[in-house]
N, CA, C and O of each residue as an XYZ file, in Angstrom:
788
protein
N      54.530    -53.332     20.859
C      53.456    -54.288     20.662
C      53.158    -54.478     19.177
O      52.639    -55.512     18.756
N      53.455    -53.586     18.494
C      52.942    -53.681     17.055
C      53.996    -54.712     16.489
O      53.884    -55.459     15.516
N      54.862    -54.579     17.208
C      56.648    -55.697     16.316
C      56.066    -57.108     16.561
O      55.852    -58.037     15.781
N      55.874    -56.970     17.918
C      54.509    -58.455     18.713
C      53.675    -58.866     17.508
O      53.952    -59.903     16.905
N      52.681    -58.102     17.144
C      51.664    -58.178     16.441
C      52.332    -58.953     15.172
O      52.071    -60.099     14.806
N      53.325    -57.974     14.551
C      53.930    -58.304     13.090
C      54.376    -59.587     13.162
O      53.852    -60.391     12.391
N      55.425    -60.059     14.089
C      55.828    -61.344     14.031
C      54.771    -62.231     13.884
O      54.468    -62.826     12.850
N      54.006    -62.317     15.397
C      52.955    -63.300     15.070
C      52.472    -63.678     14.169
O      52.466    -64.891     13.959
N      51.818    -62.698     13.196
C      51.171    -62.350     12.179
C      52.558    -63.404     11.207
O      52.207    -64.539     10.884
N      53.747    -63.037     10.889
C      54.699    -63.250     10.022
C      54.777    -65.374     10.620
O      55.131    -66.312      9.906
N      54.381    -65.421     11.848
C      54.258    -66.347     12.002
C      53.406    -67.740     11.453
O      53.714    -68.889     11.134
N      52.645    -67.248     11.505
C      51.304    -67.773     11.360
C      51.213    -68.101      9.902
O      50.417    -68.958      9.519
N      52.250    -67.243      8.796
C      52.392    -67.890      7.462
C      53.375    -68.669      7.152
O      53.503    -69.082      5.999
N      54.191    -68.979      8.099
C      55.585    -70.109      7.817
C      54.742    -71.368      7.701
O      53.542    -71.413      7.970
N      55.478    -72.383      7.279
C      54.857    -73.313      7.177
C      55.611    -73.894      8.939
O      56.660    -73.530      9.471
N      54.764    -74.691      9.334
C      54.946    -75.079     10.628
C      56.262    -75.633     10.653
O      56.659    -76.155      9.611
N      57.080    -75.616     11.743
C      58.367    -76.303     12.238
C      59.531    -76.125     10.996
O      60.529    -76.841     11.079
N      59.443    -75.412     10.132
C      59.906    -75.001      9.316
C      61.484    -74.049      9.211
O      61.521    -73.140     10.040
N      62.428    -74.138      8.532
C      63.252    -73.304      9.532
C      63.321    -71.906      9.923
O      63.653    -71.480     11.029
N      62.850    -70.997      8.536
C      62.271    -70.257      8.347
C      60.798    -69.877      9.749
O      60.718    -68.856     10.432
N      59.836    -71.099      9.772
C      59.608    -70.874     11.136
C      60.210    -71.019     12.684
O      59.995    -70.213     13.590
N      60.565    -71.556     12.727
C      62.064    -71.384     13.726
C      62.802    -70.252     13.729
O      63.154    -70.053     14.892
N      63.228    -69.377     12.978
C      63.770    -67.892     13.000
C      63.324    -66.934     13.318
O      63.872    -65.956     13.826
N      61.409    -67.250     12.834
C      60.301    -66.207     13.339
C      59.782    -66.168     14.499
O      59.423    -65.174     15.129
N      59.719    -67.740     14.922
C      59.258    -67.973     16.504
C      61.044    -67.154     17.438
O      60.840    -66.452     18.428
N      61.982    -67.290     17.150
C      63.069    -67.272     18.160
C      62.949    -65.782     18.310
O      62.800    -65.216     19.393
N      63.052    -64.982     16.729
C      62.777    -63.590     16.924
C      61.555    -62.783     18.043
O      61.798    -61.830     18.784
N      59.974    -63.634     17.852
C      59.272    -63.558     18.640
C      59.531    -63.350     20.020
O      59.217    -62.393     20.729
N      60.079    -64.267     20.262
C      60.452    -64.716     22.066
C      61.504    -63.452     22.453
O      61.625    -63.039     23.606
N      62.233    -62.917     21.316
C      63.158    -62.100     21.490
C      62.509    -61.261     21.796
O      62.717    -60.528     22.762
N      61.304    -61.180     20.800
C      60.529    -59.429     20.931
C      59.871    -59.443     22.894
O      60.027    -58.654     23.826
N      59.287    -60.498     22.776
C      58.502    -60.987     23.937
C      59.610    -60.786     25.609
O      59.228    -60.346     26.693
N      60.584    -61.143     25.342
C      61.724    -60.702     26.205
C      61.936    -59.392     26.477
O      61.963    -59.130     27.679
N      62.132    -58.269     25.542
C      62.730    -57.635     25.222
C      61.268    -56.615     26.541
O      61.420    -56.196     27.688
N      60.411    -56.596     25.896
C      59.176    -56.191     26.499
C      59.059    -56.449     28.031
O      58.503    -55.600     28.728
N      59.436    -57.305     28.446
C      58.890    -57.876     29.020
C      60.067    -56.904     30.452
O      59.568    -56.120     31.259
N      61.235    -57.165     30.424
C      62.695    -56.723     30.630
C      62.305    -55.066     30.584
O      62.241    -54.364     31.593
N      62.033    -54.546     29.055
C      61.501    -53.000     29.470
C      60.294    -52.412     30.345
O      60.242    -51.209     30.601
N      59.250    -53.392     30.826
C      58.516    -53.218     31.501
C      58.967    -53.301     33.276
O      58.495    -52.756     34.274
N      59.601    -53.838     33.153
C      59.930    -54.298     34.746
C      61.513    -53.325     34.914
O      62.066    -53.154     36.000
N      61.946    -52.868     33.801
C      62.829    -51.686     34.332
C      61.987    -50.188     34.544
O      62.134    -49.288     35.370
N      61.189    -50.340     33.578
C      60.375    -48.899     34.370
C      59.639    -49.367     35.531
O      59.549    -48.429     36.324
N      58.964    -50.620     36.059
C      58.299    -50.428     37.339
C      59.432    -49.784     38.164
O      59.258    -48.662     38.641
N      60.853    -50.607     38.391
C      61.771    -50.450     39.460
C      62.058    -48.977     39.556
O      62.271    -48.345     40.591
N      62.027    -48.443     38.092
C      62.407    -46.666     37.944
C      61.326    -46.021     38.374
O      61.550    -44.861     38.720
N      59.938    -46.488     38.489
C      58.896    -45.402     38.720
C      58.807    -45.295     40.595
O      58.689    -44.342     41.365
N      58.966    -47.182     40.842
C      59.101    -47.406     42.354
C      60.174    -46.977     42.928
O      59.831    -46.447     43.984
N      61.634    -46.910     42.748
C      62.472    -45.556     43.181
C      62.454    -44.342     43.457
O      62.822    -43.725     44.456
N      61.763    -43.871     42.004
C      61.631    -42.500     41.899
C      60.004    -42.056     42.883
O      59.917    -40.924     43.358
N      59.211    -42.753     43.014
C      58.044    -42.560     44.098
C      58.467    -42.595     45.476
O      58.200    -41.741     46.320
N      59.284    -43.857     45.677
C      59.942    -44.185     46.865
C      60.645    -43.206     47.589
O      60.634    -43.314     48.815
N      61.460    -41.957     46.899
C      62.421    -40.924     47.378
C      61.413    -39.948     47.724
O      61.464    -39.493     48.867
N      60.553    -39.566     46.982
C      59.317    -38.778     46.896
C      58.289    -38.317     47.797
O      58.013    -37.188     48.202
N      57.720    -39.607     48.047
C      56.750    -40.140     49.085
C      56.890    -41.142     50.342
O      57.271    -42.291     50.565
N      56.501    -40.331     50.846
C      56.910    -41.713     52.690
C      55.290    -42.471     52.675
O      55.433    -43.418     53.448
N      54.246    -42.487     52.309
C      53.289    -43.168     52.051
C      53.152    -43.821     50.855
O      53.889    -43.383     49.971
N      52.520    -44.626     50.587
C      51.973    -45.370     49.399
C      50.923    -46.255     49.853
O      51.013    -47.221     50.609
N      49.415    -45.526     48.977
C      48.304    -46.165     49.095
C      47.775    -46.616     48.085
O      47.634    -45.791     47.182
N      47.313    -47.946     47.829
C      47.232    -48.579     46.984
C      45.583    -49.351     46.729
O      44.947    -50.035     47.531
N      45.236    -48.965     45.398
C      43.814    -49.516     45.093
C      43.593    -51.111     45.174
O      43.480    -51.481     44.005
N      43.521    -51.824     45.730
C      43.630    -53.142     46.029
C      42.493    -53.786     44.816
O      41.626    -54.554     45.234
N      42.520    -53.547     43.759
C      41.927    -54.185     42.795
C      41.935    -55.928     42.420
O      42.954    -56.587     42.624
N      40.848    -56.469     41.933
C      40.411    -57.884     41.439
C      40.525    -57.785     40.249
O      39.460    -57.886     39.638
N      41.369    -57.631     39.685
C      41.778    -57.624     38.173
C      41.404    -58.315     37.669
O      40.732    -57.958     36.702
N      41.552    -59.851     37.939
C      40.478    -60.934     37.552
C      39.312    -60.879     37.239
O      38.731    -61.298     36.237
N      38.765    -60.054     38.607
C      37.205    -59.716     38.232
C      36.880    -58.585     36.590
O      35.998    -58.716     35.742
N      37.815    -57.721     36.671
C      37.690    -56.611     36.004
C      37.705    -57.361     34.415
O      37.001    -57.008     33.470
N      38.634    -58.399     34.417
C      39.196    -58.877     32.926
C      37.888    -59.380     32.809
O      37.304    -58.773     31.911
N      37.148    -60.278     33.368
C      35.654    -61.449     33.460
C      34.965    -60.641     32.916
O      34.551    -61.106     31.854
N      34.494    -59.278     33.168
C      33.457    -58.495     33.233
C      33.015    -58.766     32.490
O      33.886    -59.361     31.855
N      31.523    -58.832     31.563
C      30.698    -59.255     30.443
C      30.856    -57.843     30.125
O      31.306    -57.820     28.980
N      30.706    -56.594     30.578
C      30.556    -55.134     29.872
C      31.538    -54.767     29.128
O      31.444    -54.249     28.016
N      32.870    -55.117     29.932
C      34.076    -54.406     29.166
C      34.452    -55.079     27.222
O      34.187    -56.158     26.693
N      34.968    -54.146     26.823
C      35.217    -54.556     25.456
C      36.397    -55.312     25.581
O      37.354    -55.072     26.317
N      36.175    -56.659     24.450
C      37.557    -57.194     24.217
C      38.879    -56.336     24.028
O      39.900    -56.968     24.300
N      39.037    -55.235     23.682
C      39.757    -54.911     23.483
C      40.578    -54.215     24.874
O      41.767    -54.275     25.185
N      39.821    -53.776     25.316
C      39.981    -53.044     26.940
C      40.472    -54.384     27.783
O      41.464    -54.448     28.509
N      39.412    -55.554     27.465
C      39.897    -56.721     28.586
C      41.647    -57.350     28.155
O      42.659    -57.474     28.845
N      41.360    -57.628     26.729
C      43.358    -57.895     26.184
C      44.447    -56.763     26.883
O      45.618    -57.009     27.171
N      43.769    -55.518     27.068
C      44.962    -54.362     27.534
C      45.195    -54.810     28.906
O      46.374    -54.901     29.250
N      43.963    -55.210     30.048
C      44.308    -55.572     31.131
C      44.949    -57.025     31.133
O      45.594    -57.369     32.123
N      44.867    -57.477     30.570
C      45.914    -59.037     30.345
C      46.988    -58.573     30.350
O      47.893    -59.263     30.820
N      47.253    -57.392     29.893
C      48.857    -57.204     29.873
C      49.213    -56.278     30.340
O      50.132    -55.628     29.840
N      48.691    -55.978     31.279
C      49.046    -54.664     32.032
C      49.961    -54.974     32.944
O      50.663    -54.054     33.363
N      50.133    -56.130     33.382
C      51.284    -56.944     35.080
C      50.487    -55.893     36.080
O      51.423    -55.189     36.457
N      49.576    -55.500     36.576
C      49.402    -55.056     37.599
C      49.545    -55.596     38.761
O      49.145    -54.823     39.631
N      50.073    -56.926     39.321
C      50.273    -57.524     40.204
C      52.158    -57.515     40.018
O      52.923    -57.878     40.911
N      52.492    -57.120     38.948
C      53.916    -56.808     39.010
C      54.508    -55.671     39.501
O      55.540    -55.575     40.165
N      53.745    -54.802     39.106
C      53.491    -52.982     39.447
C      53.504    -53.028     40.924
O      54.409    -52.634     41.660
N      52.238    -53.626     41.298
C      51.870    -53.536     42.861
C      53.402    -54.604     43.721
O      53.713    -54.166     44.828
N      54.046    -55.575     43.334
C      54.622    -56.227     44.237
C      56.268    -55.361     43.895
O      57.005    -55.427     44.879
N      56.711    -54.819     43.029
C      57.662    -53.554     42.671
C      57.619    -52.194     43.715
O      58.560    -51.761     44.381
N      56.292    -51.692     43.644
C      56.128    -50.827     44.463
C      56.169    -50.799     45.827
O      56.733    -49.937     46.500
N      55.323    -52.135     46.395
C      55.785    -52.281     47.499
C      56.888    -52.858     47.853
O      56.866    -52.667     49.069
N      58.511    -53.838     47.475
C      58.791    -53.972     47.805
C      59.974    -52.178     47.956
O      60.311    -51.716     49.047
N      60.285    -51.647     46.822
C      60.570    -50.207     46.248
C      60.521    -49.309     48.127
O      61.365    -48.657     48.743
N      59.021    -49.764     48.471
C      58.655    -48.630     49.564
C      58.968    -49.184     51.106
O      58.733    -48.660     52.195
N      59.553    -50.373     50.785
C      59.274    -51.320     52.341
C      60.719    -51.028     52.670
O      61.061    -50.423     53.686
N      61.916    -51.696     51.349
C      62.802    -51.967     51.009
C      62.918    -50.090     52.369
O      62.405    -50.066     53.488
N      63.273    -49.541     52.080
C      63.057    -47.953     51.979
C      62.569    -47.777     53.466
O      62.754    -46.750     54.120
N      61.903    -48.942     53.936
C      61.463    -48.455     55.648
C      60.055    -47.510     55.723
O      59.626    -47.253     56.847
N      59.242    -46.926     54.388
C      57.755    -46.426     54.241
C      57.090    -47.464     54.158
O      57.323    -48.645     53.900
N      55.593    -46.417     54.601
C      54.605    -47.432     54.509
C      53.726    -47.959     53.380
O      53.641    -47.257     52.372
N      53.209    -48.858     53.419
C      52.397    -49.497     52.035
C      51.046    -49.722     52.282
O      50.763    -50.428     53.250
N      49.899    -49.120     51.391
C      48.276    -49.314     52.809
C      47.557    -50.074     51.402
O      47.428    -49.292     50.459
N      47.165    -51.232     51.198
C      46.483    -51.441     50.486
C      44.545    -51.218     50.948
O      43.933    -51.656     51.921
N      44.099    -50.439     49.871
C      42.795    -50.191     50.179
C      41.798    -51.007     49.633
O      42.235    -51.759     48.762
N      40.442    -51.116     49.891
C      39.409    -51.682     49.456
C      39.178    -51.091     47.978
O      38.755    -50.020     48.414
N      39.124    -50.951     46.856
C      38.739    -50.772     45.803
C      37.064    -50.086     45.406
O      36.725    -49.208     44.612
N      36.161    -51.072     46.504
C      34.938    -51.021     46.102
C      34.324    -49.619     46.093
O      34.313    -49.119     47.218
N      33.815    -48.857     45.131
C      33.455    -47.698     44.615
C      33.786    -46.506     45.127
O      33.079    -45.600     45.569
N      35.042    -46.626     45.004
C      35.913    -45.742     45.052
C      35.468    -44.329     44.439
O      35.081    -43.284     44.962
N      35.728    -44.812     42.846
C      35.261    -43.814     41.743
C      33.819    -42.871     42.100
O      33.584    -41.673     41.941
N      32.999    -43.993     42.649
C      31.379    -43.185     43.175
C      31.366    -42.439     44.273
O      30.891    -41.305     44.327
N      31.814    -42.958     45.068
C      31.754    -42.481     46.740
C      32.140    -41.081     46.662
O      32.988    -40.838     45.803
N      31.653    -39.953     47.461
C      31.584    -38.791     47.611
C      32.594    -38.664     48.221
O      32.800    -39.620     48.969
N      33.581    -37.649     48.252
C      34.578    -37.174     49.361
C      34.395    -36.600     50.541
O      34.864    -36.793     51.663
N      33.499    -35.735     50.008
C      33.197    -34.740     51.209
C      32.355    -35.655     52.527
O      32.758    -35.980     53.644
N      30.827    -35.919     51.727
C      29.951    -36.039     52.502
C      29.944    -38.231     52.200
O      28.995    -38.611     52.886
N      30.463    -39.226     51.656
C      30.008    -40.634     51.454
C      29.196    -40.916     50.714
O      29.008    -42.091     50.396
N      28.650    -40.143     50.344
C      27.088    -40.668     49.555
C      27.846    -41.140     47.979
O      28.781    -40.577     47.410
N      27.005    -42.465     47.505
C      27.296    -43.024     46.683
C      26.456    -41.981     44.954
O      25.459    -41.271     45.086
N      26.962    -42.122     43.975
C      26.321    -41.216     43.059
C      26.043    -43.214     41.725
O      26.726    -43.412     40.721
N      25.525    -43.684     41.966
C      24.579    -44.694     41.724
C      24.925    -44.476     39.602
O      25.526    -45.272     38.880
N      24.581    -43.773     39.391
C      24.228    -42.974     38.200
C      26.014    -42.801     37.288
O      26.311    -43.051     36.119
N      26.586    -42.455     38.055
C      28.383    -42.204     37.074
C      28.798    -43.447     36.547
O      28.934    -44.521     37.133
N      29.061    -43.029     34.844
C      29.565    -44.400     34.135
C      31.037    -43.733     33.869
O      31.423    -42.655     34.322
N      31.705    -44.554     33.099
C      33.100    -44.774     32.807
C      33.234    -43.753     31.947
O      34.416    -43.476     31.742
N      32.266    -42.930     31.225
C      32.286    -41.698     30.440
C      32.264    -40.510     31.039
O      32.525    -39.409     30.555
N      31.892    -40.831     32.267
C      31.867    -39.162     32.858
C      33.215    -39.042     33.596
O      33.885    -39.883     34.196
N      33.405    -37.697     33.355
C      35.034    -37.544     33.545
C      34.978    -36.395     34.954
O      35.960    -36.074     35.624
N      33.638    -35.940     35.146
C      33.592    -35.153     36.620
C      32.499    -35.750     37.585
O      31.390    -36.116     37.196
N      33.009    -35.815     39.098
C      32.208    -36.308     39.925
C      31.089    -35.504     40.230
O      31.384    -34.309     40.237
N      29.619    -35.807     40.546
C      28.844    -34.653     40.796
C      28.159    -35.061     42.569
O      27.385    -36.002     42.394
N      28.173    -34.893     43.266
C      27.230    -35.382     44.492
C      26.118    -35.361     43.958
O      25.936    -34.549     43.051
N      25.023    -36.271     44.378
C      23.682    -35.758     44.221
C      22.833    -35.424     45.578
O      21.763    -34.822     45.673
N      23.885    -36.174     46.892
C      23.636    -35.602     48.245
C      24.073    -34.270     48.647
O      23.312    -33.643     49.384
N      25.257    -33.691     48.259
C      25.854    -32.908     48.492
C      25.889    -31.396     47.664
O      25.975    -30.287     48.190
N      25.798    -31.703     46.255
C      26.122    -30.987     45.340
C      27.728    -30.878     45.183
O      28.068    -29.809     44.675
N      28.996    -31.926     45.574
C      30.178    -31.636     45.580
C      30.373    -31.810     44.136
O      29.695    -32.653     43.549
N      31.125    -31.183     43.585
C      31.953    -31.343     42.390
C      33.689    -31.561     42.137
O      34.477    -30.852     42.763
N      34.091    -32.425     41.331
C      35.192    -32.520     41.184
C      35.961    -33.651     40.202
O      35.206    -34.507     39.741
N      36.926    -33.715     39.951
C      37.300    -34.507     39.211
C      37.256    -35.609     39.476
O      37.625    -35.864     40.623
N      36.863    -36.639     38.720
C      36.581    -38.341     38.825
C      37.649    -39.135     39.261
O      37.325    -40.117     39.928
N      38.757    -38.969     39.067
C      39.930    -39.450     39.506
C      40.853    -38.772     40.744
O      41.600    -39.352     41.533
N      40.620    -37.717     40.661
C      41.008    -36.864     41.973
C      40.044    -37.293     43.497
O      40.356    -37.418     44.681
N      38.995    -37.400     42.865
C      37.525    -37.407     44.162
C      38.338    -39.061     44.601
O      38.982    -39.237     45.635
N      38.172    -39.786     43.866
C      38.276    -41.072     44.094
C      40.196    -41.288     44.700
O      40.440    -41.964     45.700
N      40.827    -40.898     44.246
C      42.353    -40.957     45.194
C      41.999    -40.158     46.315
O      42.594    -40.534     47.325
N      40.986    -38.859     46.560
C      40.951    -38.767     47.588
C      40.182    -39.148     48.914
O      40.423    -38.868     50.088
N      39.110    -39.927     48.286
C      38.376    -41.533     49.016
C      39.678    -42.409     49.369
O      39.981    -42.378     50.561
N      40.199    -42.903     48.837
C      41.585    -43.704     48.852
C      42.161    -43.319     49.938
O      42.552    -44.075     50.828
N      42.234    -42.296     49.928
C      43.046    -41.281     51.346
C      42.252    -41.261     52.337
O      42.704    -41.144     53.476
N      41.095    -41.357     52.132
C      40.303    -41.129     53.550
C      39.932    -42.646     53.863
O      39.996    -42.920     55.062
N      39.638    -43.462     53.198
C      39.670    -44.431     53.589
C      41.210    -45.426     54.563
O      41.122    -46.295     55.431
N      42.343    -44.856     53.980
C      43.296    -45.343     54.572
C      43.615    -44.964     55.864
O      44.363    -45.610     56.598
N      42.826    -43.486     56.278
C      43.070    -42.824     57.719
C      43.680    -41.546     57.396
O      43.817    -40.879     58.422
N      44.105    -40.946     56.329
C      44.072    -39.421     56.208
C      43.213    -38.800     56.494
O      42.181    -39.071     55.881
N      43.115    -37.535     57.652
C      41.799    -36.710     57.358
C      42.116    -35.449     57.452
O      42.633    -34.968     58.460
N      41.844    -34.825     56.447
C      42.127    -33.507     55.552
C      42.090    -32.370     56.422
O      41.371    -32.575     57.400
N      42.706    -31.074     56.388
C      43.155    -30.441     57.236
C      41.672    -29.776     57.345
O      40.968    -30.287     56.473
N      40.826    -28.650     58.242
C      40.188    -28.322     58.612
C      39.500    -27.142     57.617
O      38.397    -27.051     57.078
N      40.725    -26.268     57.643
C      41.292    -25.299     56.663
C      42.082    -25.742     55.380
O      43.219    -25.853     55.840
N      42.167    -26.068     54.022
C      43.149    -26.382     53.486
C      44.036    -25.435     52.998
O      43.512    -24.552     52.319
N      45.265    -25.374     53.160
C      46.116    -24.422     52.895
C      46.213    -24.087     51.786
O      46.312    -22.932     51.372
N      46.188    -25.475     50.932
C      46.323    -25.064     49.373
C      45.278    -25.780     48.659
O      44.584    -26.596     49.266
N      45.115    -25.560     47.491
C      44.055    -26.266     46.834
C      44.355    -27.552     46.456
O      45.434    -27.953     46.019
N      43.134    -28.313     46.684
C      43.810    -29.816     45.895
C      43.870    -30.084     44.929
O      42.778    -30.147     44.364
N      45.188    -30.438     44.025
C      45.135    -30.615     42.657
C      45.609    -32.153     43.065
O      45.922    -32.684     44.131
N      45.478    -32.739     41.291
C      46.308    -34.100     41.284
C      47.901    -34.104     41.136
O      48.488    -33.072     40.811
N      48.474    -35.114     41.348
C      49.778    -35.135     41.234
C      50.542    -34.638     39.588
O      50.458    -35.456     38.672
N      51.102    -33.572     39.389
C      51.753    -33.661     37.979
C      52.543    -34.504     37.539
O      53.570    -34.921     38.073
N      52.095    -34.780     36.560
C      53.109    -36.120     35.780
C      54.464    -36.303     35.982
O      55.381    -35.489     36.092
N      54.430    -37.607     36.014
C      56.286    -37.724     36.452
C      56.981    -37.744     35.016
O      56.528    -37.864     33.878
N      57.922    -37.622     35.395
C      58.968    -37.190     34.644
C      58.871    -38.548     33.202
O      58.093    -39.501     33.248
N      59.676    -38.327     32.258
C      60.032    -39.607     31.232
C      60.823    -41.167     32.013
O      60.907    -42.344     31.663
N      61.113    -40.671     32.757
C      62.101    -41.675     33.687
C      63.393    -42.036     32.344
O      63.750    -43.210     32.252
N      63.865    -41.252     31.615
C      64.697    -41.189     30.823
C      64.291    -42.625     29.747
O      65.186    -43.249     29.178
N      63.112    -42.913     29.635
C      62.514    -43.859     28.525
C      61.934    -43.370     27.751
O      60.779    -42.995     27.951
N      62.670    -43.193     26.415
C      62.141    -42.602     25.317
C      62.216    -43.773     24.336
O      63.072    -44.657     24.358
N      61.122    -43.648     23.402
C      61.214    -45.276     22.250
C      61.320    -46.392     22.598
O      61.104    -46.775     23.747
N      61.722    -47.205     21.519
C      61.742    -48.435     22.040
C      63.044    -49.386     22.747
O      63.051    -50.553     23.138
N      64.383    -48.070     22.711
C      65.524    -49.019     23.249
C      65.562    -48.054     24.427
O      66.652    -47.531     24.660
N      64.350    -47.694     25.334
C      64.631    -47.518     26.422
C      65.662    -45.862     26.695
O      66.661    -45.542     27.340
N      65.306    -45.616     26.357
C      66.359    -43.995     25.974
C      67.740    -44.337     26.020
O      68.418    -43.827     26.912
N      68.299    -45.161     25.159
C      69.568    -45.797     25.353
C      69.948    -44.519     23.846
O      69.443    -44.608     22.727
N      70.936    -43.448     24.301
C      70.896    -42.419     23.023
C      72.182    -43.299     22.334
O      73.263    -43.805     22.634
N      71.176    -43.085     21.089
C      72.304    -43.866     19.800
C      73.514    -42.822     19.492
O      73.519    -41.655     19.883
N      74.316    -43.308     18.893
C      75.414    -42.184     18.476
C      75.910    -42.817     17.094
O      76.358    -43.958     16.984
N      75.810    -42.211     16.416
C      76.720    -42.225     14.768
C      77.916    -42.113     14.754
O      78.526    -41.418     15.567
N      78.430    -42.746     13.874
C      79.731    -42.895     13.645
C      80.384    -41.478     13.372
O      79.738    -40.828     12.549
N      81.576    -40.809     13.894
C      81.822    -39.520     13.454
C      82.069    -40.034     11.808
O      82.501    -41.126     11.439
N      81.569    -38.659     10.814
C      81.453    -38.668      9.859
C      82.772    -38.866      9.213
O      83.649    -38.252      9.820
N      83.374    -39.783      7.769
C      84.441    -39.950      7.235
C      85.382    -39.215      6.852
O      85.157    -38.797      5.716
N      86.655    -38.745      7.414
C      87.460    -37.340      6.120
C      88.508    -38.031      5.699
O      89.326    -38.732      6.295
N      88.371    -37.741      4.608
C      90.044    -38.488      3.737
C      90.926    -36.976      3.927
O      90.510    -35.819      3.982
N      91.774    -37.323      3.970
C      92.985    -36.953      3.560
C      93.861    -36.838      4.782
O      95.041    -36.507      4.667
């Protein structure tokens, strides 16, 4: 994004239709391609690699639209969701999981993040800064993003074992999907070094 940035920027001082601008715009479109191509090879790599993984996939059925509108969010937060493709993500994944014969559950979104796990009760009071859930019906505690995937789950028709065998953690990070930098972990190789004689 910063190469994005630079061109534009390098743009914006050519003199218009110029040829010189013509080299900067073509480069642009290049950069803009290039992005665009590396983004949609990691959805297909993340939706594979989930796809082998998992026989479910439940999905936050978000209004992104709504989210970008918001009067609260910062410009800067709303430009990141402009370019996030989350409707690219979501139609990757599911085709990734269908393709595959699993299932795909899209869920309701609506306060997810608030809603209690244990007991439903809404916590009215949690902003985008607090990073642990607290009940104020319950006294449950837990992580803000964990509580809320596991609303996600109960809302889709999971219901949690009686006893839990193991503790619930979140999922550990997936792997690099072999994308490192910006050419995609494509490993460069040097020329073997010169010997005379």
């Amino acid at each position: 994004m910063d190469r994005v940035r630079l061109l534009q920027r390098t743009l914006s001082r050519k003199r218009f239709l110029s040829g010189n601008w013509f080299k900067t715009k073509t480069k642009l479109a290049k950069e803009h391609e290039h992005i665009k191509d590396f983004r949609r090879d990691l959805f297909f790599k993340l939706g594979a690699l989930l796809a082998e993984e998992y026989d479910l996939l439940v999905l936050e059925d978000l209004n992104v639209q709504g989210l970008i509108q918001k009067g609260e969010t910062k410009k800067r937060r709303r430009m990141r969701l402009y370019d996030s493709s989350f409707s690219e993500l979501r139609a990757v994944l599911e085709w990734e999981f269908r393709k595959r014969g699993k299932l795909v559950l899209p869920v309701p979104a609506y306060n997810t993040s608030r809603e209690c796990f244990r007991c439903g009760g809404i916590n009215k009071s949690l902003t985008l800064e607090d990073r642990v859930f607290l009940c104020p019906n319950c006294g449950f505690t837990l992580d803000r993003d964990l509580n809320a995937s596991l609303v996600l789950l109960k809302r889709s028709g999971w219901v949690p074992p009686a006893v839990p065998a193991v503790e619930l953690r979140p999922i550990p990070p997936l792997p690099t999907l072999g994308l490192v930098g910006r050419h995609g972990g494509v490993m460069r190789q040097e020329a073997p070094a010169f010997r005379r004689g």
